[in-house]
N, C-alpha and C positions, 0 to 999 in steps of 0.2 A: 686875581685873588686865589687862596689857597684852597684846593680841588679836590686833591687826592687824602686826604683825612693823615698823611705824613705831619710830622712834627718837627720842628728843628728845634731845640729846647736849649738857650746859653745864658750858661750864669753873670753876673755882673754885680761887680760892688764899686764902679766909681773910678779904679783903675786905671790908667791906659792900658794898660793889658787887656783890661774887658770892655775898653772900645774897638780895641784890634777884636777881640774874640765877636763883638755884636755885629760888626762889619763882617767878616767871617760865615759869621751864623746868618746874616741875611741876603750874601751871597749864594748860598746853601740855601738858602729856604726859595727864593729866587727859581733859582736852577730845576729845584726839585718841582715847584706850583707848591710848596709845603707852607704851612702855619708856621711864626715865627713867635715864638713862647720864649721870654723875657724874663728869667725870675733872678732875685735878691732877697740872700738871706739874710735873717741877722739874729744873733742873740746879745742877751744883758749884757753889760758891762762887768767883765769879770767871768761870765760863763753861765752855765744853766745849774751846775754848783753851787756855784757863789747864791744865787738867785732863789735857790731850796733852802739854804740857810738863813737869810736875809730875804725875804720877802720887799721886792719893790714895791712902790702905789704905782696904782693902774695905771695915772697919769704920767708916769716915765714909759711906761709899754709903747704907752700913745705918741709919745715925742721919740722914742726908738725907731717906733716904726713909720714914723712920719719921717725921721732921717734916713732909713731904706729906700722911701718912695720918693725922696729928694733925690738919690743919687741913681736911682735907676733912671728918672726923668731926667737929673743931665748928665748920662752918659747919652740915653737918646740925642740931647742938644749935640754933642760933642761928635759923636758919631753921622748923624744925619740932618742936625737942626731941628729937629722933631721926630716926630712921629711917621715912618716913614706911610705914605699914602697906598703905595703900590702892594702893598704885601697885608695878609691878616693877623695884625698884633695881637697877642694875649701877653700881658704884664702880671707876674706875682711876683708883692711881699709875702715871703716863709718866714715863721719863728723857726730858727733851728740854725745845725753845723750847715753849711754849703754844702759842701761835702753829698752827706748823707740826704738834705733835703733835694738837689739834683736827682742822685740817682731814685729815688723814691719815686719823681715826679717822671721821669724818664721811664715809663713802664711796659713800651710797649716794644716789641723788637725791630720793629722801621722806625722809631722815634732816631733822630743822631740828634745825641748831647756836645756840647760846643761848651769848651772852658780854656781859657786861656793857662798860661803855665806859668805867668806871675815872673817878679824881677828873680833872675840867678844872682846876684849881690845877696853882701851881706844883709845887707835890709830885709829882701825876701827870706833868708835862712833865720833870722832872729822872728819874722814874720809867722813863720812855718812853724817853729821852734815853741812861738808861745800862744798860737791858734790849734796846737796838735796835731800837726801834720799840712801834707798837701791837698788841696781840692782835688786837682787833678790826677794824683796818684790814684787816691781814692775811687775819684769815678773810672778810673783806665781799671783799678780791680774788681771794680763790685758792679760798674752797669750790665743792664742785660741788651745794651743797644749800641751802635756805635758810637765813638766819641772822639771828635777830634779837639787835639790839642792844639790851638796855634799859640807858637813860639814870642815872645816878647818882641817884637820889634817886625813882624811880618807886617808887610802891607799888602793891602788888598784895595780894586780899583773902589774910589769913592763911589757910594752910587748916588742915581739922579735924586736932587734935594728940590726941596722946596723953591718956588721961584725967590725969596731973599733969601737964599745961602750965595753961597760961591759957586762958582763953575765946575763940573767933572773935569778932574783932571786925575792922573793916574795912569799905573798898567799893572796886572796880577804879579808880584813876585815874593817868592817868602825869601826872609834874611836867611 
C-alpha cells in the first residue's frame, strides 16, 4: 500500500480514454508505492451558467451526482473489475469544469496528474468545442505538478484482478 505520501491523481468520466488513463495512473501509482486519487467531475446540464440563471432543485444535484459516482465506479468495473486491492484508493465526485477541478486538486509538486487526451475525431472536437475547451491542455498549462497524457488508444499491461475477472494478459506499449 501507498508509503511515501506521493500522489497519482486521474481524472475520469466513463470514457475509454479514462480507462486507458486509470490503467495508466495505477501503473504509476504501483511503481511509485504512491496513493491512487480517482476523481470525476461534473457540472449541471447546460453549465454553471445556465445553473445561475435557472436555479435547479437539489434533488437534480443529487441524481447528477449520483451519475458521476456511477461512472467513476464502472470505469473501476471496466478497468480492474473493481476496486483494485493492491493499491490505496481515494475516489472524488467534484462539482465543477474537469479541467480546473484536477489542477486544484493536484497541489502538491510530486503529486503526477494523469488524464487521458480523449478521441482526436470529430466527436472529440465538437466534444471540446462545446465543453470549452480541453481537459488536458488545460492541465499540461496550469498544473503545478507533472501530468501525463496518455494518448487514445495506448495500452498498458492489465494488472492483477480480482480472482473473478480474467486472466493478465498483456505487455506495456503505447500506440
Amino acid at each position: 500500500m501507498a508509503g511515501t505520501g506521493q500522489r497519482v491523481i486521474v481524472g475520469v468520466d466513463g470514457s475509454q480514454g479514462s480507462v486507458q488513463a486509470l490503467l495508466a495512473a495505477a501503473a504509476e501509482a504501483r511503481r511509485l508505492n504512491a496513493e491512487l486519487h480517482a476523481v470525476c467531475a461534473w457540472t449541471p446540464p447546460g453549465g454553471e451558467v445556465a445553473e445561475m440563471r435557472a436555479r435547479s432543485p437539489r434533488a437534480l444535484h443529487q441524481v447528477w451526482e449520483d451519475a458521476a459516482a456511477a461512472r467513476l465506479d464502472h470505469t473501476f468495473e471496466q478497468a480492474f473489475g473493481g476496486i483494485p486491492t493492491d493499491l490505496a484508493v481515494e475516489r472524488s465526485i467534484v462539482r465543477g469544469a474537469a479541467g480546473p477541478a484536477l489542477v486544484q486538486l493536484a497541489d502538491r509538486p510530486e503529486d503526477i496528474l494523469v488524464v487521458g487526451t480523449g478521441a482526436q475525431d470529430v466527436r472529440g472536437a465538437l466534444r471540446r468545442f462545446v465543453t470549452g475547451g480541453s481537459v488536458t491542455r488545460h492541465c499540461l498549462a496550469r498544473a503545478h505538478c507533472n501530468v501525463h497524457a496518455v494518448p487514445q488508444g495506448a495500452r498498458y499491461p492489465e494488472p492483477v484482478r480480482r480472482a473473478a475477472a480474467r486472466p493478465v494478459t498483456g505487455h506495456l506499449q503505447a500506440a
